[in-house]
C-alpha positions as CSV (number, residue, x, y, z in Angstrom):
1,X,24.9,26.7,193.7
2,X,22.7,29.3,196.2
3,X,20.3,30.9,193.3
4,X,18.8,32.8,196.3
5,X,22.3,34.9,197.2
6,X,22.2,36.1,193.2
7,X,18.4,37.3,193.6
8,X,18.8,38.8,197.1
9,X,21.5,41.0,196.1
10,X,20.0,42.2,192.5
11,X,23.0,41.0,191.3
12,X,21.5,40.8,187.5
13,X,22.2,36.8,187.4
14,X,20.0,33.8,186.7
15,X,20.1,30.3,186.8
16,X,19.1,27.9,183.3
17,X,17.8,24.7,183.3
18,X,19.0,23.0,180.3
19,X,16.7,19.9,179.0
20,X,16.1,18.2,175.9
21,X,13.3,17.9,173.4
22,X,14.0,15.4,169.7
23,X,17.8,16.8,170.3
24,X,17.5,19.7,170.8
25,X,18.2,22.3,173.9
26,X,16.1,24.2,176.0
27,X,15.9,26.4,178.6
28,X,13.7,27.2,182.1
29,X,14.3,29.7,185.2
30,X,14.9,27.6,187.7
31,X,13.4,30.5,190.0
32,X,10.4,28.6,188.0
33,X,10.8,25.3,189.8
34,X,9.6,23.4,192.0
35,X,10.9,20.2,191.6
36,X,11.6,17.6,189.3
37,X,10.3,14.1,188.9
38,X,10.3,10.6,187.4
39,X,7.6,10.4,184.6
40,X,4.7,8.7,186.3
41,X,1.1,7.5,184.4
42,X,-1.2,10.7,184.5
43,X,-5.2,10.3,184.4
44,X,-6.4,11.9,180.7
45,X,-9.2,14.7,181.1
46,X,-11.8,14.6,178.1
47,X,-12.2,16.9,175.8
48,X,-9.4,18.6,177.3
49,X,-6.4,20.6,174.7
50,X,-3.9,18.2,172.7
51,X,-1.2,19.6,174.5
52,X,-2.7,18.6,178.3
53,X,-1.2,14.6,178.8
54,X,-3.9,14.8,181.9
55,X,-3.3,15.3,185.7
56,X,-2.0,13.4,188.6
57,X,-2.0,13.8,192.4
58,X,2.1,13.7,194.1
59,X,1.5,14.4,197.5
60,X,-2.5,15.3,197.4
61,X,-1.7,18.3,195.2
62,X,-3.2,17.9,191.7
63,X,-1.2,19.2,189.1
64,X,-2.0,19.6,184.9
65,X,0.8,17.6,182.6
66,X,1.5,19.4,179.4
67,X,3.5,17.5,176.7
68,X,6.3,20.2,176.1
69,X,6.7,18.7,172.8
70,X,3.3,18.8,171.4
71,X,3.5,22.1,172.5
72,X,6.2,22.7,170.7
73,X,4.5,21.4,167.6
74,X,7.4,18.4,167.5
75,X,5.1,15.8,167.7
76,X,3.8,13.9,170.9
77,X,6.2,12.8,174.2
78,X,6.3,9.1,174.9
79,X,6.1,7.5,178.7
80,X,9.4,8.2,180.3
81,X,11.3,11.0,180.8
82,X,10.3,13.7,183.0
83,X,8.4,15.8,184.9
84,X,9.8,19.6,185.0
85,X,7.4,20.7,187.8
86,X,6.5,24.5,187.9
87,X,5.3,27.4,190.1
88,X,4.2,30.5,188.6
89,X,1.4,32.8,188.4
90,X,0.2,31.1,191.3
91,X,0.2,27.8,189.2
92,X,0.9,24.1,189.5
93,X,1.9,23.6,186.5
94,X,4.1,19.7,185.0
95,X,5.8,19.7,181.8
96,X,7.1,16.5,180.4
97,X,10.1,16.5,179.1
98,X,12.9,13.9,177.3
99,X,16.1,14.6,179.9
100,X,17.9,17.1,182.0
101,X,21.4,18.2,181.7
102,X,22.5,20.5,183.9
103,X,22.0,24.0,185.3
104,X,24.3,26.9,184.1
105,X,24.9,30.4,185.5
106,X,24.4,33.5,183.6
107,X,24.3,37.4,183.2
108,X,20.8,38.5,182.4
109,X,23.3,40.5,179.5
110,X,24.4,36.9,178.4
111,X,20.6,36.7,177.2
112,X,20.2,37.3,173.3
113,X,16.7,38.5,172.7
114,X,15.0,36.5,169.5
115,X,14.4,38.8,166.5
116,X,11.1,39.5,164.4
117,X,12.5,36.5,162.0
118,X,11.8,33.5,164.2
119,X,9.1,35.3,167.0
120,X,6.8,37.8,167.3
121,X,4.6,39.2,170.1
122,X,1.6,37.0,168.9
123,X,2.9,33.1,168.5
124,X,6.6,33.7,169.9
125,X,7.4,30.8,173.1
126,X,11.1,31.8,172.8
127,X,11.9,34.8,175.5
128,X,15.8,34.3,175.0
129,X,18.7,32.0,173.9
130,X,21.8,31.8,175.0
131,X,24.7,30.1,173.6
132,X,26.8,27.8,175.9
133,X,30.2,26.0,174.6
134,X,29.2,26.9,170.5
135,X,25.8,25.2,171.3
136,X,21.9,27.5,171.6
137,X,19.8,27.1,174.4
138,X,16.3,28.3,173.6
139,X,14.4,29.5,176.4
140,X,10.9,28.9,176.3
141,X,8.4,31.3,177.4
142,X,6.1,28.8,179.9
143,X,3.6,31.6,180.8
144,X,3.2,32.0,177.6
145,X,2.6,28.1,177.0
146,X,-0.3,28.1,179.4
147,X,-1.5,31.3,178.7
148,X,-2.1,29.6,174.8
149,X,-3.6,26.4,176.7
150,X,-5.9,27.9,178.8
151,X,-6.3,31.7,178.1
152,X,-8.4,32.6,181.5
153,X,-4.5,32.0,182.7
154,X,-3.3,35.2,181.4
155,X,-3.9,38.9,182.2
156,X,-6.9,39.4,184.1
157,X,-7.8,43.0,181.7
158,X,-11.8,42.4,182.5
159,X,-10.6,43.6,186.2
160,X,-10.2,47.1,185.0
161,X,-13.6,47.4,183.8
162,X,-14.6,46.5,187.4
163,X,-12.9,49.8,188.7
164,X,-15.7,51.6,187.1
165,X,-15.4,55.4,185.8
166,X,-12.1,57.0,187.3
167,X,-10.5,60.6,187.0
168,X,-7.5,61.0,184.5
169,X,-4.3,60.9,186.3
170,X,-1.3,62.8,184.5
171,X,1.5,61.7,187.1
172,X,3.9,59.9,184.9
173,X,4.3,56.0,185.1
174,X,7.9,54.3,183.6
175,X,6.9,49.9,182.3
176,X,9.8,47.9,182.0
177,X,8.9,44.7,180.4
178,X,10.4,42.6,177.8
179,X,6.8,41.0,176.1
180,X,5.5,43.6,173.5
181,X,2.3,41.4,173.9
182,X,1.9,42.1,177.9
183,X,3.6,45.8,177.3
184,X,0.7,46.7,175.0
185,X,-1.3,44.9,177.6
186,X,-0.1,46.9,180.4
187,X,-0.2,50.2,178.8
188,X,-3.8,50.2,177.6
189,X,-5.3,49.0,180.8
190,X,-3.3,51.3,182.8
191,X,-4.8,54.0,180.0
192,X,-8.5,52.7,180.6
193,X,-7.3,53.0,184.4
194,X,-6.8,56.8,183.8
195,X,-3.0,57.1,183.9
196,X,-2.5,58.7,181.2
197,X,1.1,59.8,180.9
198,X,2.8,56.2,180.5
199,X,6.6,55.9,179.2
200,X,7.1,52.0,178.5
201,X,10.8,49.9,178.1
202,X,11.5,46.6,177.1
203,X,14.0,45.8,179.8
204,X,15.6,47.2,182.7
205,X,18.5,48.4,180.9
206,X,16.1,50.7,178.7
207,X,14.2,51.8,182.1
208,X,17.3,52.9,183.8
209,X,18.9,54.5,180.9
210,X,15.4,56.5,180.6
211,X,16.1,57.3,184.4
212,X,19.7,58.2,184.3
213,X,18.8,60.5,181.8
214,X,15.9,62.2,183.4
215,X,18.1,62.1,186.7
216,X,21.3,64.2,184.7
217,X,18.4,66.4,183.3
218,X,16.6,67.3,186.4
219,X,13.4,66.2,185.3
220,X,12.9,62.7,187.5
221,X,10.0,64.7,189.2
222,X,8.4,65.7,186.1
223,X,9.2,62.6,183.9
224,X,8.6,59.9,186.2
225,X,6.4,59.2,189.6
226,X,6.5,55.5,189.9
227,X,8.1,52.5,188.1
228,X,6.7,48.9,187.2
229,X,8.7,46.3,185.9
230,X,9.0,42.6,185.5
231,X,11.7,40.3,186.9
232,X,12.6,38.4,183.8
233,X,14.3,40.4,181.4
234,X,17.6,40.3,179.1
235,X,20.4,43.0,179.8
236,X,18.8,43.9,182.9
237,X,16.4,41.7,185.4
238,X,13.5,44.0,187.5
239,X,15.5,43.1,190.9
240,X,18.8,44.3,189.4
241,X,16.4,47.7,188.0
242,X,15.0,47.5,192.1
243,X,18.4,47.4,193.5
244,X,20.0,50.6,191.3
245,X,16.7,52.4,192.3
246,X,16.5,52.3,196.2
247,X,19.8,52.2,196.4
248,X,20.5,55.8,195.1
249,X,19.8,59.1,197.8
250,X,18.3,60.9,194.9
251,X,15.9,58.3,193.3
252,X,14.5,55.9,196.5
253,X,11.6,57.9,196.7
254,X,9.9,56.5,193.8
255,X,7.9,53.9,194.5
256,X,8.7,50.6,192.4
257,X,5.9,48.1,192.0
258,X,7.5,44.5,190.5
259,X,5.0,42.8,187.9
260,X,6.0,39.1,188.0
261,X,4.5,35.6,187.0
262,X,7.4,34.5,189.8
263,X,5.5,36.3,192.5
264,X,5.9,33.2,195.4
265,X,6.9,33.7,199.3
266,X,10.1,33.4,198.1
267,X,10.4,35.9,196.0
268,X,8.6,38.2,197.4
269,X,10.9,38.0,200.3
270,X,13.9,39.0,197.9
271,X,12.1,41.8,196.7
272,X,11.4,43.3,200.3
273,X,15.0,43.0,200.7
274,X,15.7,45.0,198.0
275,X,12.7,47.6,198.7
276,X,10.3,46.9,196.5
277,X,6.9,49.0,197.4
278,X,4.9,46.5,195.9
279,X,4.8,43.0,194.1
280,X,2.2,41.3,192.3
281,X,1.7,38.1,190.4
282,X,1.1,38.9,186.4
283,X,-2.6,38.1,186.4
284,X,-3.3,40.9,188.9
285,X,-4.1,43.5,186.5
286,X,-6.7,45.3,188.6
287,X,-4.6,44.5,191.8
288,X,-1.9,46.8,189.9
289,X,-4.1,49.5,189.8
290,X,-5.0,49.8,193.1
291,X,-1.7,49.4,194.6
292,X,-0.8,52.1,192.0
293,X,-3.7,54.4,193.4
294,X,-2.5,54.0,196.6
295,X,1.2,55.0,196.5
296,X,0.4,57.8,194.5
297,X,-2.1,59.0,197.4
298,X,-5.0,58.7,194.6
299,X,-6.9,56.7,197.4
Protein backbone atom coordinates (compact mmCIF):
# COMPACT_ATOMS: atom_id res chain seq x y z
CA UNK A 1 0.00 0.00 0.00
CA UNK A 2 1.96 3.49 -1.39
CA UNK A 3 0.74 6.07 1.43
CA UNK A 4 2.91 8.47 -0.46
CA UNK A 5 0.67 8.43 -3.98
CA UNK A 6 -2.56 9.36 -1.52
CA UNK A 7 -0.56 12.49 0.05
CA UNK A 8 1.04 13.57 -3.27
CA UNK A 9 -2.11 13.92 -4.93
CA UNK A 10 -4.27 15.66 -1.91
CA UNK A 11 -6.39 13.02 -2.38
CA UNK A 12 -7.99 13.60 1.30
CA UNK A 13 -6.87 9.81 2.46
CA UNK A 14 -4.81 8.50 5.39
CA UNK A 15 -3.44 5.51 6.50
CA UNK A 16 -4.23 4.03 10.48
CA UNK A 17 -2.18 2.04 12.49
CA UNK A 18 -4.29 -0.07 14.50
CA UNK A 19 -2.52 -1.47 17.92
CA UNK A 20 -3.64 -2.60 21.17
CA UNK A 21 -3.58 -1.44 24.67
CA UNK A 22 -5.56 -3.98 27.87
CA UNK A 23 -7.98 -4.86 24.68
CA UNK A 24 -8.62 -2.23 23.41
CA UNK A 25 -7.96 -0.43 19.81
CA UNK A 26 -5.98 2.38 18.86
CA UNK A 27 -4.93 4.40 16.31
CA UNK A 28 -1.59 6.39 14.82
CA UNK A 29 -0.83 8.19 11.27
CA UNK A 30 1.42 6.16 9.86
CA UNK A 31 2.72 9.48 8.09
CA UNK A 32 3.86 9.45 11.95
CA UNK A 33 6.23 6.48 11.57
CA UNK A 34 9.22 5.60 11.40
CA UNK A 35 9.56 2.18 12.15
CA UNK A 36 8.56 -0.48 14.32
CA UNK A 37 10.46 -2.67 16.67
CA UNK A 38 10.81 -5.63 19.04
CA UNK A 39 10.63 -4.37 22.78
CA UNK A 40 14.23 -4.10 23.82
CA UNK A 41 15.57 -3.26 27.78
CA UNK A 42 15.62 0.68 27.89
CA UNK A 43 18.09 2.54 30.41
CA UNK A 44 15.64 4.44 33.23
CA UNK A 45 16.43 8.38 33.57
CA UNK A 46 16.03 9.62 37.28
CA UNK A 47 13.68 11.75 38.30
CA UNK A 48 12.29 11.67 34.99
CA UNK A 49 7.92 11.67 34.39
CA UNK A 50 6.07 8.21 35.25
CA UNK A 51 5.12 7.90 31.83
CA UNK A 52 9.00 8.01 30.29
CA UNK A 53 10.13 3.86 30.57
CA UNK A 54 13.79 5.59 29.85
CA UNK A 55 15.88 5.78 26.56
CA UNK A 56 17.84 3.47 24.38
CA UNK A 57 20.35 3.86 21.47
CA UNK A 58 19.16 1.58 17.93
CA UNK A 59 21.57 2.54 15.52
CA UNK A 60 23.50 5.51 17.63
CA UNK A 61 20.30 7.55 17.63
CA UNK A 62 18.95 8.02 21.20
CA UNK A 63 15.40 7.90 21.39
CA UNK A 64 12.81 8.61 24.75
CA UNK A 65 10.31 5.29 25.55
CA UNK A 66 6.96 6.41 26.81
CA UNK A 67 4.69 3.64 28.25
CA UNK A 68 1.58 4.38 26.04
CA UNK A 69 -0.42 2.88 28.78
CA UNK A 70 0.64 4.81 31.66
CA UNK A 71 -0.08 7.45 29.58
CA UNK A 72 -3.15 6.47 29.06
CA UNK A 73 -3.82 6.16 32.81
CA UNK A 74 -4.34 2.09 32.22
CA UNK A 75 -1.81 1.17 34.36
CA UNK A 76 1.96 0.35 33.61
CA UNK A 77 3.24 -1.84 30.17
CA UNK A 78 5.19 -4.93 31.01
CA UNK A 79 8.59 -6.03 28.93
CA UNK A 80 7.47 -7.27 25.57
CA UNK A 81 5.54 -5.97 23.12
CA UNK A 82 6.53 -3.16 21.09
CA UNK A 83 8.19 -0.23 20.05
CA UNK A 84 5.84 2.11 17.76
CA UNK A 85 8.79 4.49 16.75
CA UNK A 86 7.82 8.09 15.78
CA UNK A 87 8.90 11.23 13.90
CA UNK A 88 7.23 14.36 14.48
CA UNK A 89 7.84 17.84 15.45
CA UNK A 90 11.24 17.13 14.63
CA UNK A 91 11.12 14.32 17.40
CA UNK A 92 12.46 10.82 18.08
CA UNK A 93 9.93 9.82 19.86
CA UNK A 94 9.20 5.34 21.04
CA UNK A 95 5.98 4.35 22.37
CA UNK A 96 5.54 0.91 23.83
CA UNK A 97 2.86 -0.73 23.02
CA UNK A 98 0.92 -4.46 23.54
CA UNK A 99 0.61 -5.58 19.57
CA UNK A 100 -0.04 -4.40 16.06
CA UNK A 101 -2.81 -5.41 13.91
CA UNK A 102 -2.89 -4.00 10.80
CA UNK A 103 -2.98 -0.76 8.75
CA UNK A 104 -6.36 0.31 7.24
CA UNK A 105 -7.19 2.94 4.61
CA UNK A 106 -9.48 5.78 5.17
CA UNK A 107 -11.28 9.05 4.00
CA UNK A 108 -10.18 11.95 6.29
CA UNK A 109 -14.54 12.15 6.13
CA UNK A 110 -14.44 8.51 7.66
CA UNK A 111 -12.93 10.42 10.81
CA UNK A 112 -15.63 11.02 13.62
CA UNK A 113 -14.45 13.96 15.73
CA UNK A 114 -14.83 13.15 19.76
CA UNK A 115 -17.49 15.33 21.35
CA UNK A 116 -17.26 17.65 24.53
CA UNK A 117 -18.56 14.39 26.64
CA UNK A 118 -15.42 12.31 26.47
CA UNK A 119 -12.57 15.27 25.38
CA UNK A 120 -12.01 18.74 25.64
CA UNK A 121 -9.32 21.08 24.45
CA UNK A 122 -7.45 20.91 27.82
CA UNK A 123 -6.94 16.93 28.73
CA UNK A 124 -8.44 15.36 25.40
CA UNK A 125 -5.60 12.61 23.66
CA UNK A 126 -8.32 11.39 21.34
CA UNK A 127 -8.13 13.57 17.80
CA UNK A 128 -10.63 11.01 16.13
CA UNK A 129 -12.19 7.48 16.04
CA UNK A 130 -13.19 5.59 13.51
CA UNK A 131 -15.20 2.58 13.36
CA UNK A 132 -13.94 -0.50 11.34
CA UNK A 133 -16.14 -3.86 10.99
CA UNK A 134 -18.74 -2.62 14.14
CA UNK A 135 -15.48 -2.14 16.23
CA UNK A 136 -13.91 1.86 17.41
CA UNK A 137 -10.53 2.81 16.83
CA UNK A 138 -9.43 5.67 18.97
CA UNK A 139 -6.89 7.77 17.62
CA UNK A 140 -4.61 9.17 19.97
CA UNK A 141 -3.30 12.53 19.78
CA UNK A 142 0.77 11.78 20.24
CA UNK A 143 1.78 15.49 20.11
CA UNK A 144 -0.37 15.98 22.46
CA UNK A 145 1.16 13.02 24.66
CA UNK A 146 4.52 14.63 24.66
CA UNK A 147 3.44 17.95 24.71
CA UNK A 148 1.80 16.78 28.45
CA UNK A 149 5.27 15.00 29.17
CA UNK A 150 7.58 17.56 28.41
CA UNK A 151 5.73 20.99 27.81
CA UNK A 152 8.98 22.92 26.27
CA UNK A 153 7.74 20.26 23.30
CA UNK A 154 4.83 22.27 22.38
CA UNK A 155 4.24 25.74 20.83
CA UNK A 156 7.15 27.83 21.06
CA UNK A 157 4.52 31.29 21.98
CA UNK A 158 7.71 33.03 23.92
CA UNK A 159 9.10 33.44 20.10
CA UNK A 160 6.62 36.06 19.49
CA UNK A 161 7.68 38.20 22.19
CA UNK A 162 11.11 38.06 20.56
CA UNK A 163 9.64 39.96 17.42
CA UNK A 164 9.49 42.93 19.57
CA UNK A 165 6.87 45.89 18.94
CA UNK A 166 5.33 45.45 15.30
CA UNK A 167 2.69 47.62 13.21
CA UNK A 168 -1.03 46.28 13.14
CA UNK A 169 -1.66 44.45 10.00
CA UNK A 170 -5.43 44.37 8.82
CA UNK A 171 -4.83 42.01 5.75
CA UNK A 172 -7.07 39.14 6.49
CA UNK A 173 -5.59 35.64 7.57
CA UNK A 174 -8.04 32.22 7.22
CA UNK A 175 -6.60 29.04 10.32
CA UNK A 176 -7.79 25.82 9.58
CA UNK A 177 -7.03 23.61 12.46
CA UNK A 178 -8.87 20.93 14.24
CA UNK A 179 -7.20 21.56 18.11
CA UNK A 180 -9.27 24.37 19.81
CA UNK A 181 -6.23 24.28 22.21
CA UNK A 182 -3.49 25.17 19.27
CA UNK A 183 -6.40 27.37 17.35
CA UNK A 184 -6.66 29.59 20.37
CA UNK A 185 -2.91 29.31 20.37
CA UNK A 186 -2.47 30.33 16.91
CA UNK A 187 -4.86 33.14 16.91
CA UNK A 188 -3.59 35.07 19.90
CA UNK A 189 -0.01 34.91 18.89
CA UNK A 190 -0.74 35.85 15.45
CA UNK A 191 -2.86 38.85 17.38
CA UNK A 192 0.22 39.79 19.58
CA UNK A 193 2.08 39.41 16.03
CA UNK A 194 -0.19 42.33 14.80
CA UNK A 195 -2.49 40.51 12.39
CA UNK A 196 -5.32 41.56 13.47
CA UNK A 197 -8.10 40.48 11.12
CA UNK A 198 -7.97 36.55 11.73
CA UNK A 199 -11.05 34.13 10.56
CA UNK A 200 -10.23 30.64 12.21
CA UNK A 201 -11.83 26.84 11.11
CA UNK A 202 -11.58 23.69 12.56
CA UNK A 203 -10.96 21.69 9.46
CA UNK A 204 -10.41 22.04 5.90
CA UNK A 205 -13.92 21.43 5.07
CA UNK A 206 -14.90 24.64 7.20
CA UNK A 207 -11.86 26.60 5.47
CA UNK A 208 -12.97 25.86 2.00
CA UNK A 209 -16.59 26.32 2.66
CA UNK A 210 -15.57 29.91 4.10
CA UNK A 211 -13.62 30.31 0.65
CA UNK A 212 -16.16 29.07 -1.69
CA UNK A 213 -18.33 31.46 -0.21
CA UNK A 214 -16.24 34.47 -0.26
CA UNK A 215 -15.22 33.27 -3.92
CA UNK A 216 -19.31 33.19 -5.07
CA UNK A 217 -19.43 36.67 -3.21
CA UNK A 218 -16.60 38.39 -4.69
CA UNK A 219 -15.02 39.18 -1.61
CA UNK A 220 -11.75 36.60 -1.65
CA UNK A 221 -9.65 39.92 -1.91
CA UNK A 222 -11.27 41.54 0.89
CA UNK A 223 -11.99 38.49 3.20
CA UNK A 224 -8.94 36.56 2.83
CA UNK A 225 -5.01 37.29 1.94
CA UNK A 226 -3.36 34.10 3.01
CA UNK A 227 -4.35 30.66 4.54
CA UNK A 228 -2.69 28.40 7.25
CA UNK A 229 -3.71 25.16 7.97
CA UNK A 230 -2.67 21.83 9.45
CA UNK A 231 -2.43 18.49 7.70
CA UNK A 232 -4.32 16.31 10.08
CA UNK A 233 -7.78 17.11 10.12
CA UNK A 234 -11.27 15.15 9.84
CA UNK A 235 -13.58 15.85 6.70
CA UNK A 236 -10.84 17.53 5.11
CA UNK A 237 -6.79 17.08 5.57
CA UNK A 238 -4.52 20.61 4.93
CA UNK A 239 -3.00 18.84 1.52
CA UNK A 240 -6.54 18.01 0.22
CA UNK A 241 -7.46 22.12 1.42
CA UNK A 242 -3.66 22.85 -0.62
CA UNK A 243 -4.73 20.85 -3.58
CA UNK A 244 -8.47 22.72 -4.11
CA UNK A 245 -6.50 26.00 -3.53
CA UNK A 246 -3.63 26.09 -6.17
CA UNK A 247 -5.47 24.24 -8.30
CA UNK A 248 -8.23 26.81 -9.06
CA UNK A 249 -7.29 29.98 -11.79
CA UNK A 250 -9.13 32.27 -9.48
CA UNK A 251 -7.76 31.34 -6.00
CA UNK A 252 -3.74 30.20 -6.59
CA UNK A 253 -2.67 33.48 -5.75
CA UNK A 254 -3.15 33.19 -2.17
CA UNK A 255 -0.36 32.08 -0.51
CA UNK A 256 -0.96 28.89 1.70
CA UNK A 257 1.42 28.30 4.58
CA UNK A 258 0.96 24.39 6.04
CA UNK A 259 1.30 24.26 9.98
CA UNK A 260 2.25 20.62 10.65
CA UNK A 261 3.91 18.47 13.55
CA UNK A 262 4.54 16.01 10.33
CA UNK A 263 6.78 18.64 8.81
CA UNK A 264 9.79 15.87 7.60
CA UNK A 265 11.74 15.78 4.03
CA UNK A 266 9.14 13.81 3.13
CA UNK A 267 6.46 15.67 3.55
CA UNK A 268 7.62 18.67 2.73
CA UNK A 269 8.32 17.29 -0.70
CA UNK A 270 4.49 16.44 -1.04
CA UNK A 271 3.58 19.72 -0.09
CA UNK A 272 5.87 21.39 -2.91
CA UNK A 273 4.17 19.21 -5.18
CA UNK A 274 1.01 20.45 -4.33
CA UNK A 275 2.25 24.32 -4.10
CA UNK A 276 2.43 24.96 -0.80
CA UNK A 277 4.20 28.56 -0.19
CA UNK A 278 5.36 27.53 2.99
CA UNK A 279 5.59 24.69 5.58
CA UNK A 280 6.61 24.57 9.07
CA UNK A 281 6.88 22.15 11.91
CA UNK A 282 4.14 23.05 14.79
CA UNK A 283 6.74 24.44 17.27
CA UNK A 284 7.68 27.27 14.90
CA UNK A 285 5.48 29.75 16.09
CA UNK A 286 7.80 32.76 15.46
CA UNK A 287 9.01 31.01 12.16
CA UNK A 288 5.19 31.42 11.20
CA UNK A 289 5.33 34.87 11.55
CA UNK A 290 8.06 35.69 9.57
CA UNK A 291 7.22 33.61 6.74
CA UNK A 292 3.84 35.34 7.03
CA UNK A 293 5.61 38.86 6.93
CA UNK A 294 7.27 37.88 4.00
CA UNK A 295 4.57 36.68 1.59
CA UNK A 296 2.52 39.48 2.53
CA UNK A 297 5.57 41.89 1.46
CA UNK A 298 5.44 43.18 5.19
CA UNK A 299 9.29 42.61 5.03
Amino acid sequence: MDSKILLENGTNELEILEFTLGGNSYGINVAKIREIIPYQAVTPVPNAHPSIEGIFMPRDVMITAIDLRNCLQRGESEAGGLFIITNFNHLDIAFHVEAVVGIHRFSWRDIIKPDATINNAEDGVATGIVKLNGKLIIILDFEKIVTDISPETGLKVEAIEELGVRERCDEPILIAEDSPLLNKLIVDSLMKAGYTSVTHTENGQQAWDYIEKCHEEGTIGDKIHAVITDIEMPLMDGHRLTKLIKEDKDLKTIPVLIFSSLINEEMRRKGEQLGADAQLSKPEIGNLVSELDRLLGRV
